[in-house]
One Martini backbone bead per residue (centre of mass of N, CA, C, O) as a GRO file, in nm:
protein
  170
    1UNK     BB    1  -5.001  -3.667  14.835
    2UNK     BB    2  -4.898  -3.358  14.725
    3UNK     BB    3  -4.803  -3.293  14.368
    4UNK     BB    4  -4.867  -3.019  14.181
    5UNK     BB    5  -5.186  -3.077  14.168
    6UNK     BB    6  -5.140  -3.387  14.304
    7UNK     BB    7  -5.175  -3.729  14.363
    8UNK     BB    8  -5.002  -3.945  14.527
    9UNK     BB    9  -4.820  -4.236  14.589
   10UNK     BB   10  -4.620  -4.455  14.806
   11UNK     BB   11  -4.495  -4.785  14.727
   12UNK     BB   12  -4.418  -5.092  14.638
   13UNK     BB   13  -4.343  -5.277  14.457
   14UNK     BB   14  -4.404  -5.471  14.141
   15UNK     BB   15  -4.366  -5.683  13.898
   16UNK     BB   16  -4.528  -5.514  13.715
   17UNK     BB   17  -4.330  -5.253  13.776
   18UNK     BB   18  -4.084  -5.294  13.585
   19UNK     BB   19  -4.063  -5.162  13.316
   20UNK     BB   20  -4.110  -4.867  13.409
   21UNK     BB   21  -3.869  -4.844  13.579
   22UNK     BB   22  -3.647  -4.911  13.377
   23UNK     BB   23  -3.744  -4.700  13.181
   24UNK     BB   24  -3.648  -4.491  13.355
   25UNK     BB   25  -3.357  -4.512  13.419
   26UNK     BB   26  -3.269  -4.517  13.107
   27UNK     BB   27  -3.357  -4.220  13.107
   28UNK     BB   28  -3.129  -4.161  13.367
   29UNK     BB   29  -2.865  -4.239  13.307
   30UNK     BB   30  -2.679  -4.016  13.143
   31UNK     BB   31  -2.613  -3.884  13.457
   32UNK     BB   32  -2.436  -4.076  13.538
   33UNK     BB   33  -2.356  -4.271  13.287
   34UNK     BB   34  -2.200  -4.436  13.040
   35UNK     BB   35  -2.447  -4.594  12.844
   36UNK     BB   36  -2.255  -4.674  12.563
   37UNK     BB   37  -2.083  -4.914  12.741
   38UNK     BB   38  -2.332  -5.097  12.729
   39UNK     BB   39  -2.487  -5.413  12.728
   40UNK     BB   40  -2.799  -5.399  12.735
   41UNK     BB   41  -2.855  -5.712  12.796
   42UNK     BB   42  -2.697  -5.699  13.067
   43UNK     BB   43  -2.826  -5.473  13.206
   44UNK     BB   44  -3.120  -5.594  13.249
   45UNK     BB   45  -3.005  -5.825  13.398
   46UNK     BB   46  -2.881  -5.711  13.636
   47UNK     BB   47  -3.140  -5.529  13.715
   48UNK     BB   48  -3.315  -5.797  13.728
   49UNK     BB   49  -3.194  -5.882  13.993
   50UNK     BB   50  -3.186  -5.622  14.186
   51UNK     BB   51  -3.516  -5.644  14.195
   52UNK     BB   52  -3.565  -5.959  14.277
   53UNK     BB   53  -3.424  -5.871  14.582
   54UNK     BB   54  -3.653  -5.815  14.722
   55UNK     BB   55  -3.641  -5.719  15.094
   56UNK     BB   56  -3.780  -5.535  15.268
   57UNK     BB   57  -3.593  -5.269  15.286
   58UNK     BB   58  -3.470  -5.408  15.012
   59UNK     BB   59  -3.625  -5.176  14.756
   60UNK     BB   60  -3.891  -5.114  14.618
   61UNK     BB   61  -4.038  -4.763  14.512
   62UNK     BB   62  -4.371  -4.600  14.410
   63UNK     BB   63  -4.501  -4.312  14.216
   64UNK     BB   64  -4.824  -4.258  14.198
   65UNK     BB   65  -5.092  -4.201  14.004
   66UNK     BB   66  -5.474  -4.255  14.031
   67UNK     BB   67  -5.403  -4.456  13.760
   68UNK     BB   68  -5.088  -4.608  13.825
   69UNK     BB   69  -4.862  -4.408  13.760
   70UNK     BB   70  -4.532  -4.351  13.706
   71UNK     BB   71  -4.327  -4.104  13.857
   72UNK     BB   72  -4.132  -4.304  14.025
   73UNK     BB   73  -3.807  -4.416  14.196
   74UNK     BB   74  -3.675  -4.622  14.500
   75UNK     BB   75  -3.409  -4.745  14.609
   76UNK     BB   76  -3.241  -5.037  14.869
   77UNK     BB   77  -2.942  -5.165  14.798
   78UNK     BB   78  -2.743  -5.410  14.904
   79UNK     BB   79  -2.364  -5.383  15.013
   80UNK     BB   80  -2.307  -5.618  15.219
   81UNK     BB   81  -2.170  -5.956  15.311
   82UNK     BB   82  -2.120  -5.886  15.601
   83UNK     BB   83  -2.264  -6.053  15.872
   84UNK     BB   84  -2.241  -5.786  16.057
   85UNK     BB   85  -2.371  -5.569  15.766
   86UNK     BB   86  -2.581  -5.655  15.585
   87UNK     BB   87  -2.825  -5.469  15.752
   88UNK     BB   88  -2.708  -5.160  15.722
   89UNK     BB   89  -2.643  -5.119  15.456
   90UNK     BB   90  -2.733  -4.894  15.151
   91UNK     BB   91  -2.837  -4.812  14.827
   92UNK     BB   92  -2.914  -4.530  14.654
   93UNK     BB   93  -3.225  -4.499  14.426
   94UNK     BB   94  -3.327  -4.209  14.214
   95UNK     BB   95  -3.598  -4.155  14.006
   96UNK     BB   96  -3.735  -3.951  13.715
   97UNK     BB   97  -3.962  -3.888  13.519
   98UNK     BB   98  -3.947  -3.653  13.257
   99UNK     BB   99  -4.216  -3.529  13.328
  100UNK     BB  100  -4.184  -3.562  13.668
  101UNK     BB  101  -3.989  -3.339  13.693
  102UNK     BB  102  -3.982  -3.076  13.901
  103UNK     BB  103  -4.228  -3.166  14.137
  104UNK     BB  104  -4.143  -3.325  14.422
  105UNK     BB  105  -4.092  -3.653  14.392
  106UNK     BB  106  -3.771  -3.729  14.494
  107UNK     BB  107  -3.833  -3.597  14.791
  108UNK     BB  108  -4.088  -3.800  14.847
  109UNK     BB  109  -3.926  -4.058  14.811
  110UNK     BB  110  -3.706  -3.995  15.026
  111UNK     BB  111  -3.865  -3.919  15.269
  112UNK     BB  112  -3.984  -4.203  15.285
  113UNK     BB  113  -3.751  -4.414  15.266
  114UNK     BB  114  -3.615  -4.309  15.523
  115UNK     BB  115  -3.826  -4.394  15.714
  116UNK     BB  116  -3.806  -4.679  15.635
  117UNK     BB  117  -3.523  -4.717  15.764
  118UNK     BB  118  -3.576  -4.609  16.074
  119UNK     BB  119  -3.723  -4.901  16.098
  120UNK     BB  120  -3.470  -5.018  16.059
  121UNK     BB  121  -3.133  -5.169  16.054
  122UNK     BB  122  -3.023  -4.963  15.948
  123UNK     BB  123  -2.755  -4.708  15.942
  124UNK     BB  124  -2.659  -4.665  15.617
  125UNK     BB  125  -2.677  -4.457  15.351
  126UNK     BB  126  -2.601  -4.451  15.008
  127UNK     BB  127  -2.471  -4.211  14.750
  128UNK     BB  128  -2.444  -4.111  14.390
  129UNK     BB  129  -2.365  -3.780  14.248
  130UNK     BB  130  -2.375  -3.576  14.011
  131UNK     BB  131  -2.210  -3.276  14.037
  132UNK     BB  132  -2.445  -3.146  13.780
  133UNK     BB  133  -2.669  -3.232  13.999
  134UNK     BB  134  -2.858  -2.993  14.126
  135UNK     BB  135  -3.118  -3.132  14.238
  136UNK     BB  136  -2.983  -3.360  14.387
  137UNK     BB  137  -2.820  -3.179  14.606
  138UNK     BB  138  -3.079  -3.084  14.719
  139UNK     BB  139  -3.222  -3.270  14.818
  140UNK     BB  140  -2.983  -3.410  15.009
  141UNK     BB  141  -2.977  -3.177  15.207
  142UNK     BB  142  -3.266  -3.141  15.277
  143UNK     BB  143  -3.244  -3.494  15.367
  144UNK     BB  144  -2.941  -3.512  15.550
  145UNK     BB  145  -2.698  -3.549  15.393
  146UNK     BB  146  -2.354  -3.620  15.368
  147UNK     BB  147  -2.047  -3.506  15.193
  148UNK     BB  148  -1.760  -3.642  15.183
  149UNK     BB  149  -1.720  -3.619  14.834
  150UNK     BB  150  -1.546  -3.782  14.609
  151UNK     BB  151  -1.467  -3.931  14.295
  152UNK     BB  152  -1.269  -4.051  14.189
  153UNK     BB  153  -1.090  -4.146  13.890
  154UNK     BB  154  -1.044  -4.410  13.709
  155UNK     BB  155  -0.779  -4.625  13.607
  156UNK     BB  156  -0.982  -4.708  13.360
  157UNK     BB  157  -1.194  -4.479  13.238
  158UNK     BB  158  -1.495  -4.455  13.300
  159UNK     BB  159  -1.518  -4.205  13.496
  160UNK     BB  160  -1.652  -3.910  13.364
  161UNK     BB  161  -1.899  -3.891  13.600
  162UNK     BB  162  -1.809  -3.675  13.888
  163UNK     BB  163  -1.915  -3.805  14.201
  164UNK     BB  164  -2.082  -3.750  14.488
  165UNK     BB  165  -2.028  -3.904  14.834
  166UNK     BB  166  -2.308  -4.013  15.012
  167UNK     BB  167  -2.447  -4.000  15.315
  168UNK     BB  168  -2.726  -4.144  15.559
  169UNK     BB  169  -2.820  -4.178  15.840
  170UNK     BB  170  -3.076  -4.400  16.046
   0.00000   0.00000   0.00000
C-alpha cells in the first residue's frame, strides 16, 4: 500500500510491538483526555492489559515502513461481557506517530481494519472522537462511521475534552 511516495504493510502487532506502540499513544493521548490526571505507572499497566488481551479480532494492528518503523497502530478492544454480545461490540482507536500524521496512514489503518471486521463476528464498532480532531472527523465521515452525537459533560468533571460518539456497522 502506497502512503505518500513510500510503501506500508499493515499486520497484526506482536508482543515486540509494545513500546513503539505505547509510546505512539502516549504522544496522542493529549488529544482525546487530560494525560496529566492520571498516575502514569497504573496508565501503562492498564494499557498492557488491554495489549496482552489481543485475540483474533480483538486486536492490535501496525502501519509499519519497509525497515518495520511503525507509524502508526489501530486497535479493536472487546466492550461488553454480556454472553450474548461479547463478540458483537468493540472499541476502536487509532494511533499515528507524530512524524506520519497527515500522510493518509489512520484511513489506511481504519480501512484495513474495518474490512478485517466485517469478516468476524462484531456487528458493531463504537469510537470516540474529540469534537476538535477535524482529521479524525474527516477520515470517519469517509469509512463509513456515523455519528451519534456527543458525550456529556462527567458529572465528576474530568471530561474536558468533548468527544463526539461514533458507531460503525460492520
Amino acid at each position: 500500500m502506497k502512503i505518500e511516495n513510500k510503501t506500508i504493510q499493515i499486520r497484526l502487532a506482536t508482543d515486540k510491538d509494545f513500546e513503539p506502540i505505547y509510546s505512539i499513544w502516549l504522544d496522542g493521548i493529549g488529544n482525546s483526555f487530560e494525560y496529566n490526571e492520571f498516575d502514569k505507572d497504573n496508565l501503562k499497566e492498564k494499557f498492557t492489559s488491554n495489549f496482552n488481551e489481543r485475540r483474533g479480532i480483538f486486536n492490535f494492528w501496525v502501519a509499519v515502513d519497509r525497515e518495520n518503523n511503525i507509524w502508526g497502530w489501530q486497535s479493536l478492544i472487546k466492550i461488553s461481557n454480556n454472553p450474548f454480545r461479547q463478540n458483537t461490540y468493540a472499541e476502536s482507536s487509532t494511533y499515528i506517530s507524530k512524524s506520519n500524521r497527515f500522510k493518509g496512514v489512520g484511513k489506511a489503518l481504519l480501512e484495513f481494519v474495518m474490512l478485517e471486521a466485517e469478516k468476524s463476528d462484531l456487528e458493531y464498532v463504537f469510537g470516540f472522537v474529540a469534537i476538535e480532531n477535524e482529521a479524525a472527523k474527516k477520515i470517519t465521515e469517509e469509512t463509513g462511521w456515523l455519528n451519534i452525537g456527543e458525550i456529556p459533560p462527567s458529572k465528576k468533571g474530568k471530561n474536558r475534552i468533548i468527544k463526539s460518539f461514533l458507531v460503525r456497522p460492520v
